[in-house]
Chimera marker file (.cmm) of the C-alpha trace (Angstrom):
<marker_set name="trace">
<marker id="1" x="94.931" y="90.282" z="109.801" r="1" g="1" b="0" radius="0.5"/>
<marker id="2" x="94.503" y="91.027" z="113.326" r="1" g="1" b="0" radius="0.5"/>
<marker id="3" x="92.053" y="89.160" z="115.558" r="1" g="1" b="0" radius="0.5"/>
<marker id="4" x="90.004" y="89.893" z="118.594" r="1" g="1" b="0" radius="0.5"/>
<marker id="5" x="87.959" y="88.412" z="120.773" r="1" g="1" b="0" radius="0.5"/>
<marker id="6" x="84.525" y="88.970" z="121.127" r="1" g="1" b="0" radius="0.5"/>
<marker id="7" x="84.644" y="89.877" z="124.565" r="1" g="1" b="0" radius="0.5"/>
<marker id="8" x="87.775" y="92.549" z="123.529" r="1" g="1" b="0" radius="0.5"/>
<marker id="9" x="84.861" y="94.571" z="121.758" r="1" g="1" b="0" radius="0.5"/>
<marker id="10" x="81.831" y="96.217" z="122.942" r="1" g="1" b="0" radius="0.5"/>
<marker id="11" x="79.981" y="94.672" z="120.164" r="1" g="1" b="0" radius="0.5"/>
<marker id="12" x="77.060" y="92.638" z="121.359" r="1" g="1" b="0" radius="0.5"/>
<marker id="13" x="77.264" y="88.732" z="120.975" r="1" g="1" b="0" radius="0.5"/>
<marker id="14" x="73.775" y="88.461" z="119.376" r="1" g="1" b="0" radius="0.5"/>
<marker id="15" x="75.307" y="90.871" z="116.313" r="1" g="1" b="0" radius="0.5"/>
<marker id="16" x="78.053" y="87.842" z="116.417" r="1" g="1" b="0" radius="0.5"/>
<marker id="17" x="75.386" y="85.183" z="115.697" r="1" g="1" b="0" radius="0.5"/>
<marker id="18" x="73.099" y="87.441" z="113.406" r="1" g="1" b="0" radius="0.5"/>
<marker id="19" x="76.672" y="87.735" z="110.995" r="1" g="1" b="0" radius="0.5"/>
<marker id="20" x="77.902" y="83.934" z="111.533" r="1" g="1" b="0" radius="0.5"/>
<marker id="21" x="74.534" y="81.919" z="111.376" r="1" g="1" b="0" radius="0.5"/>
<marker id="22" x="72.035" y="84.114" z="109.574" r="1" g="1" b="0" radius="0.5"/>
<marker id="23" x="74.909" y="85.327" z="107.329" r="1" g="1" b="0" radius="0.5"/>
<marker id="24" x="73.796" y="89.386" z="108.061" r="1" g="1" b="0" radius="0.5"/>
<marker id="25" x="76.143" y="91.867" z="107.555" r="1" g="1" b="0" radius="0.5"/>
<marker id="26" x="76.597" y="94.539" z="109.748" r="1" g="1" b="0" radius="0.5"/>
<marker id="27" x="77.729" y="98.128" z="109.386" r="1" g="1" b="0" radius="0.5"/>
<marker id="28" x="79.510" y="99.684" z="112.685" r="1" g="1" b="0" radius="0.5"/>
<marker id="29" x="79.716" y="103.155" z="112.530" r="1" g="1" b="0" radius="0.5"/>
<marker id="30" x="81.582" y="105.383" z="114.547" r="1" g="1" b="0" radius="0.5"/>
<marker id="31" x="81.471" y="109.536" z="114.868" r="1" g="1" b="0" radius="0.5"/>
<marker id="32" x="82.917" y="110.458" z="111.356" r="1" g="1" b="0" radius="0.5"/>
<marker id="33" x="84.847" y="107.627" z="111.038" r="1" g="1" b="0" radius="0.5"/>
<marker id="34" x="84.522" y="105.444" z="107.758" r="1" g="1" b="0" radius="0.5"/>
<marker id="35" x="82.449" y="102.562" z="108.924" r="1" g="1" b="0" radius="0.5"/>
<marker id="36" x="83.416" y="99.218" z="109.322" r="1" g="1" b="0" radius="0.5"/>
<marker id="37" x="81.760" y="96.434" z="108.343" r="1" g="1" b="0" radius="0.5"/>
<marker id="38" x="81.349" y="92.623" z="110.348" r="1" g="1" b="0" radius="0.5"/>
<marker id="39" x="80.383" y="89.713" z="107.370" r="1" g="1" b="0" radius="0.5"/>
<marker id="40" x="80.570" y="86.104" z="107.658" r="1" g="1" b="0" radius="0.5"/>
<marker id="41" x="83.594" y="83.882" z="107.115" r="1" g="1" b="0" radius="0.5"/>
<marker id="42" x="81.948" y="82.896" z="103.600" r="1" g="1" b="0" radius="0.5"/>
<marker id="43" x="81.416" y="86.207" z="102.361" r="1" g="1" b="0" radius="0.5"/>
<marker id="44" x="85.332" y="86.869" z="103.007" r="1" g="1" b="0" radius="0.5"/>
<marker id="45" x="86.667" y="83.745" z="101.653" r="1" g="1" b="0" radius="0.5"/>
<marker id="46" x="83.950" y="85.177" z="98.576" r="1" g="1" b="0" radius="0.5"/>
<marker id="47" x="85.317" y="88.392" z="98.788" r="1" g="1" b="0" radius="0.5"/>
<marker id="48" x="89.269" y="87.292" z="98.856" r="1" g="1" b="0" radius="0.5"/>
<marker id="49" x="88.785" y="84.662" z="95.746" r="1" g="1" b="0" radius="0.5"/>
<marker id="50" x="86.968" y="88.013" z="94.143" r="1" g="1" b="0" radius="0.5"/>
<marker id="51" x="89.910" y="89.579" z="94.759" r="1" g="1" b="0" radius="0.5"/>
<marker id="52" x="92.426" y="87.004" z="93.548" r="1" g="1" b="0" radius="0.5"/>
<marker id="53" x="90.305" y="86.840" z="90.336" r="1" g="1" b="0" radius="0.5"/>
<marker id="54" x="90.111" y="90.545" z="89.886" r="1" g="1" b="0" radius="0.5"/>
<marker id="55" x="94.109" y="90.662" z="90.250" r="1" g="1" b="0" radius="0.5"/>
<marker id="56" x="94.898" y="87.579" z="87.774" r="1" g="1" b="0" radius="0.5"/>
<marker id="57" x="92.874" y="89.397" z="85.020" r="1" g="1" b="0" radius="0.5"/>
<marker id="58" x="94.587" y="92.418" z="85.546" r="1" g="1" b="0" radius="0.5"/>
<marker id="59" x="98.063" y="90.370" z="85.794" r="1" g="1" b="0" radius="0.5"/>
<marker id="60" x="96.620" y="89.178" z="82.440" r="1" g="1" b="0" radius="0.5"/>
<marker id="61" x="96.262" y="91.622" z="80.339" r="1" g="1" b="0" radius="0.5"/>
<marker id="62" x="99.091" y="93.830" z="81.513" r="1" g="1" b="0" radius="0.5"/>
<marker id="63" x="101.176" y="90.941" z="80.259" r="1" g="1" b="0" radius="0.5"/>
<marker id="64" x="99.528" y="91.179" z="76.822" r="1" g="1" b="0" radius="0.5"/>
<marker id="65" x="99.820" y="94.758" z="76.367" r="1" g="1" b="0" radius="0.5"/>
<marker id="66" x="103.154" y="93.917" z="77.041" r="1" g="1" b="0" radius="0.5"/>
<marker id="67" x="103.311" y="91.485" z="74.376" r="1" g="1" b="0" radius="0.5"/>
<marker id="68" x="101.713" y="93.642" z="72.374" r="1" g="1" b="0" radius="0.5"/>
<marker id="69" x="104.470" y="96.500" z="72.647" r="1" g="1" b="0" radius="0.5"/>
<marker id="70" x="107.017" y="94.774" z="71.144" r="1" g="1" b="0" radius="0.5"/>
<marker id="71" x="108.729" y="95.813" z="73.992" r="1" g="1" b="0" radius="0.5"/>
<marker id="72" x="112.153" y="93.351" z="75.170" r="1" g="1" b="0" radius="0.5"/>
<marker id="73" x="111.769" y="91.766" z="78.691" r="1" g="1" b="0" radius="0.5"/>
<marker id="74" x="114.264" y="92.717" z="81.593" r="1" g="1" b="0" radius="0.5"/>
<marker id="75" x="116.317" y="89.808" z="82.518" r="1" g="1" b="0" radius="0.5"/>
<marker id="76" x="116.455" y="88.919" z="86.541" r="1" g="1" b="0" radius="0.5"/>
<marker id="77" x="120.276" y="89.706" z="86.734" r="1" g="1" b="0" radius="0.5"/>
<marker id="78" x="120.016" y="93.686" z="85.122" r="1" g="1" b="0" radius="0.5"/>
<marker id="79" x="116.490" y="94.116" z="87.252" r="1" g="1" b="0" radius="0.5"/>
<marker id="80" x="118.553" y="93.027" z="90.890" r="1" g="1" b="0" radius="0.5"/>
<marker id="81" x="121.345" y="95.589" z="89.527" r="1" g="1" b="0" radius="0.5"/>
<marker id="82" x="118.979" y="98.351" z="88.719" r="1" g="1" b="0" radius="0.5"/>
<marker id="83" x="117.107" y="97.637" z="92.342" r="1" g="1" b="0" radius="0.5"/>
<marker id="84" x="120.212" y="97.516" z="94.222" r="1" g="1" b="0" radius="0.5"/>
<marker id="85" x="119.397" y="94.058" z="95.614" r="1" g="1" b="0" radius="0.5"/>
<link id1="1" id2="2" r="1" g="1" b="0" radius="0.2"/>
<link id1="2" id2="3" r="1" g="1" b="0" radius="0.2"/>
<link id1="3" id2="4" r="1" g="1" b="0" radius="0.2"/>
<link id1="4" id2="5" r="1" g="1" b="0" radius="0.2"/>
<link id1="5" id2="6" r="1" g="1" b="0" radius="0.2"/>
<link id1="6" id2="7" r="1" g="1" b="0" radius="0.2"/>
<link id1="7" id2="8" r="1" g="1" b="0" radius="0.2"/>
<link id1="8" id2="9" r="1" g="1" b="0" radius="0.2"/>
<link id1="9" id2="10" r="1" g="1" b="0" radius="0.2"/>
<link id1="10" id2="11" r="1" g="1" b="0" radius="0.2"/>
<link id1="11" id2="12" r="1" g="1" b="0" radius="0.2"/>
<link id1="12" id2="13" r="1" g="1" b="0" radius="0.2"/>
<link id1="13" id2="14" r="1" g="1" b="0" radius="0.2"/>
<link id1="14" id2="15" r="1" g="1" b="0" radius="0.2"/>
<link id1="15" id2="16" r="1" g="1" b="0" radius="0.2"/>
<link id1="16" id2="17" r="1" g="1" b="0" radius="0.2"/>
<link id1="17" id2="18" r="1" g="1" b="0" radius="0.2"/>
<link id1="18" id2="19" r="1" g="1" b="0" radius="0.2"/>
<link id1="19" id2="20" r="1" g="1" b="0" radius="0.2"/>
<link id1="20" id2="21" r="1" g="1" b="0" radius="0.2"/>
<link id1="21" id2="22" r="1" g="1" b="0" radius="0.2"/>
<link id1="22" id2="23" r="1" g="1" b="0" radius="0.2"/>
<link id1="23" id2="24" r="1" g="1" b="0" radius="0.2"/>
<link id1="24" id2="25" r="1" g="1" b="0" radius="0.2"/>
<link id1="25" id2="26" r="1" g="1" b="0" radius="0.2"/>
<link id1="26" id2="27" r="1" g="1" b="0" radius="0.2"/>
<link id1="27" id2="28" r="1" g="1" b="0" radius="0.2"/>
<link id1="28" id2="29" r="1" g="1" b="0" radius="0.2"/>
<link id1="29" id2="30" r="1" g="1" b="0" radius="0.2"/>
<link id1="30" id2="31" r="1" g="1" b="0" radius="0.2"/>
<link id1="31" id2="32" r="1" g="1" b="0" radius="0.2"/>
<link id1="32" id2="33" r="1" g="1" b="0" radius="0.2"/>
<link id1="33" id2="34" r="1" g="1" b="0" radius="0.2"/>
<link id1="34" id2="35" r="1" g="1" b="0" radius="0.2"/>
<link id1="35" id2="36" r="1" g="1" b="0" radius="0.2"/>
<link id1="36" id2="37" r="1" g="1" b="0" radius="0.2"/>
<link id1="37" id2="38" r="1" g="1" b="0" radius="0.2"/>
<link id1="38" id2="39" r="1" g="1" b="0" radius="0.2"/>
<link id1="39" id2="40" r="1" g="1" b="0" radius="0.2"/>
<link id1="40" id2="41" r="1" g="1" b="0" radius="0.2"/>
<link id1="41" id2="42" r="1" g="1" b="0" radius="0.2"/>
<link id1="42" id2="43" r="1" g="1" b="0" radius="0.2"/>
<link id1="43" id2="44" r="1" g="1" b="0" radius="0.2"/>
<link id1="44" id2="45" r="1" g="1" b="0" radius="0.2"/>
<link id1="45" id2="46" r="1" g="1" b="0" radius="0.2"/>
<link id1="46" id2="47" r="1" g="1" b="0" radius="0.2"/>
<link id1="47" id2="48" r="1" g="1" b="0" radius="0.2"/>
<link id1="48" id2="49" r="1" g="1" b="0" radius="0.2"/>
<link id1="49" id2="50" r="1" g="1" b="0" radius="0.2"/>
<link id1="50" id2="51" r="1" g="1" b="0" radius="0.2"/>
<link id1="51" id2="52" r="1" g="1" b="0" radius="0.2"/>
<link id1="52" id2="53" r="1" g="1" b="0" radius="0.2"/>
<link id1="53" id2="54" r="1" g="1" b="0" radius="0.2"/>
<link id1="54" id2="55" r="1" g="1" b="0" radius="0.2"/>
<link id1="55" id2="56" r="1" g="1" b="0" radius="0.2"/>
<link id1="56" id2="57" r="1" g="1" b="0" radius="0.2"/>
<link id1="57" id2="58" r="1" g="1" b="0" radius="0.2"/>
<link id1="58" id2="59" r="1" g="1" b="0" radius="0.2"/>
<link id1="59" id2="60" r="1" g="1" b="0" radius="0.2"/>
<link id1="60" id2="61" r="1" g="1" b="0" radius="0.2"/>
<link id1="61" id2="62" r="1" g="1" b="0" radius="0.2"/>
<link id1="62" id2="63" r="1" g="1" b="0" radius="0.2"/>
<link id1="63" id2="64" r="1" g="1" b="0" radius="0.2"/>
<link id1="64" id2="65" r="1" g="1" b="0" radius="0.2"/>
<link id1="65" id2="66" r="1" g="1" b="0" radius="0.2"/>
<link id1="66" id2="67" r="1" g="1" b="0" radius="0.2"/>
<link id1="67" id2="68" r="1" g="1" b="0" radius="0.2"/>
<link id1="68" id2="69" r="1" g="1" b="0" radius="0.2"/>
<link id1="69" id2="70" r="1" g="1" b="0" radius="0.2"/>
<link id1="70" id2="71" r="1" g="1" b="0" radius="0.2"/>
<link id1="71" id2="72" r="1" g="1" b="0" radius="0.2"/>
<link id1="72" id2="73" r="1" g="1" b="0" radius="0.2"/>
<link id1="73" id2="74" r="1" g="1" b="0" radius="0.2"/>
<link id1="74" id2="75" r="1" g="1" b="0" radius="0.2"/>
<link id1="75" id2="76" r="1" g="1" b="0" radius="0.2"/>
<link id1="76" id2="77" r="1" g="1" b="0" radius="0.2"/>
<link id1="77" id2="78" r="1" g="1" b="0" radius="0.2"/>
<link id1="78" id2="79" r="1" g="1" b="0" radius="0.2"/>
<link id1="79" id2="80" r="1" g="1" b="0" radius="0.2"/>
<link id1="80" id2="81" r="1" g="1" b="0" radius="0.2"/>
<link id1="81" id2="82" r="1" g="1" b="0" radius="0.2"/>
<link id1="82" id2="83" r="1" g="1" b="0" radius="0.2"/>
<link id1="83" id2="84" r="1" g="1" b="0" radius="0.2"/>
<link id1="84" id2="85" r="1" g="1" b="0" radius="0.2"/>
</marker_set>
């Protein structure tokens, strides 16, 4: 993740303290560009563990359809071959 300072954007610092103390969110729109978007630390960490979550259960049940296929597993040794690694 990159970081900037707040005085490296032209975004005022009262927007700052509306997003980190009043936990606003604020959309930043720029001439036909997809919008960007300035939340809190909280809502990130919120949105990351959403993330995480989201990921495991799809981790999850890729492995049981895999189970499920009767398929045989790939050991490491023939998957490093195949890869060229």
């Amino acid at each position: 993740m990159t970081t900037l300072s707040a005085s490296q954007t032209r975004i005022p610092a009262e927007m700052f303290s509306r997003v980190a103390y009043q936990r606003e969110r604020i959309c930043i729109k720029r001439r036909g560009s997809r919008p960007v978007y300035l939340v809190s630390e909280d809502d990130l960490a919120m949105l990351q563990r959403l993330e995480e979550r989201y990921w495991a259960e799809e981790g999850e049940k890729a492995l049981a359809e895999f189970k499920n296929s009767g398929e045989k597993a790939v050991d490491w040794e023939t998957l490093k071959a195949k890869l060229g690694l």
